[in-house]
C-alpha angles and dihedrals in degrees: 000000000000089000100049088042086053090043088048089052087043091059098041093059095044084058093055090046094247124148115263122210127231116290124203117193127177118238107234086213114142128216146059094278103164115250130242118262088222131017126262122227127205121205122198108188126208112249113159106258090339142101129248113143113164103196111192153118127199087295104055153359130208117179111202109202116340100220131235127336121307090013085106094078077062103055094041088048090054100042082051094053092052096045099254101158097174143016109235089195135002120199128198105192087191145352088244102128092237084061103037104030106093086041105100092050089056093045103050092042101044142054112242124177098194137029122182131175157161127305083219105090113195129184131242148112089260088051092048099057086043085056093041090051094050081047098053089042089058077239129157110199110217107245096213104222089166144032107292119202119185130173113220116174092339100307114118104221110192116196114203117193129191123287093219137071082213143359122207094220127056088347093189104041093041085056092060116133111234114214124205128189133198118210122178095290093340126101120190125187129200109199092184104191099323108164126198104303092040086057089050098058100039091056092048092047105032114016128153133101127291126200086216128050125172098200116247118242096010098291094307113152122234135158091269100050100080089058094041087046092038093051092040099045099178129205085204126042123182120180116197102215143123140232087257098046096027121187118274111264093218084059089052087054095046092056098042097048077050089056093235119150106232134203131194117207083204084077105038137331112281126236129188125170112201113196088181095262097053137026104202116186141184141154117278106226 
């Protein structure tokens, strides 16, 4: 009852555009799952109603989406401030702008040993210098046609694609890749902008609750969104969204009735830092 007391402040604020302290929440996994030898951050970045999350430690570094166009000189910046050298690997969860924007920066200015994406191709300008900078690179992006699972620094990354070829609704967004991380005790999921039938499928395949979940389809509500939020049933809650294209405020009520702390990049980057027993966030201002 504390903690959902402490969560129903945090949101409030967040609504109000207040600052929210760090928040530490203990994951409620069971087990013996071996812990991490260092901790693992998270970095969502601020970028407007788009999606840029870096996830690493000092052993290694995976960037998931790199926002709009010209957001790419961010994330490099940033990856060069904290002494990220390489990108072990680099995820597009879809070709929508907002996702693959920022890509062809990072590309051309970074080593990356892996790129894997989506099997839903869609056109654009954005989509075209992310092509040309693979290209340039002598680089193959991975298409993920089934469900990926990769150990880095201890820390089990698991990549789900789409069960489809197509979907006749929101066919972008419904392709989206989901990622998933273990870490120690912890689990995080990144939701990227899986509509309806993504959700669907994620909650029939995967299931189960994470102590981290980074909001799919920057906080919109859709039919889908009370059972994902309600399986998933996350301590920590981030939305990706923007002044101009704020988070829906069901949503807000979902995840506070849930007792989730929740944090909007439209106000500030967010940082957690996850040791295997806790994720703790807060806004990095």
């Amino acid at each position: 009852m504390k903690r959902m007391l402490i969560c129903i402040i945090a949101v409030l604020l967040a609504l109000c555009g207040c600052s929210v302290n760090t928040l530490e929440t203990d994951s409620s996994r069971e087990g013996d799952a071996e812990l991490p030898a260092e901790d693992i951050t998270v970095y969502s970045f601020k970028a407007g109603k788009a999606d840029a999350h870096l996830i690493y430690n000092s052993s290694f570094a995976v960037l998931i989406d790199c926002g709009e166009k010209g957001f790419g000189k961010e994330i490099t910046g940033y990856m060069s401030d904290h002494g990220i050298k390489s990108l072990d690997l680099l995820i597009i969860t879809h070709f929508d702008k907002d996702h693959v924007g920022g890509a062809a920066k990072v590309i051309n200015d970074t080593e990356i040993k892996r790129v894997m994406v989506t099997n839903y191709i869609k056109n654009s300008k954005e989509y075209d210098s992310y092509a040309e900078a693979l290209s340039t690179k002598g680089m193959t992006a991975e298409t993920v046609r089934s469900r990926t699972e990769l150990i880095l620094g201890g820390t089990e990354i698991t990549v789900c694609p789409p069960l489809r070829d197509s979907y006749p609704d929101s066919p972008s967004n419904n392709a989206s890749l989901i990622t998933t991380v273990r870490c120690g005790r912890c689990s995080l999921l990144f939701a990227a902008d899986a509509e309806n039938a993504r959700l669907d499928e994620f909650m029939r395949t995967e299931g189960g609750h994470y102590d981290y979940v980074k909001i799919p389809y920057h906080g919109h509500f859709q039919q889908k969104i009370a059972p994902f939020l309600q399986m998933t049933s996350p301590l920590v809650a981030v939305i990706t969204s923007s002044d101009r294209e704020p988070e829906d405020p069901q949503v807000m009520k979902l995840l506070a009735a849930d007792g989730a702390a929740v944090y909007l990049t439209r106000q500030a980057p967010v940082k957690a830092v996850c040791d295997g027993r806790t994720v703790a966030a807060s806004y990095d201002e």
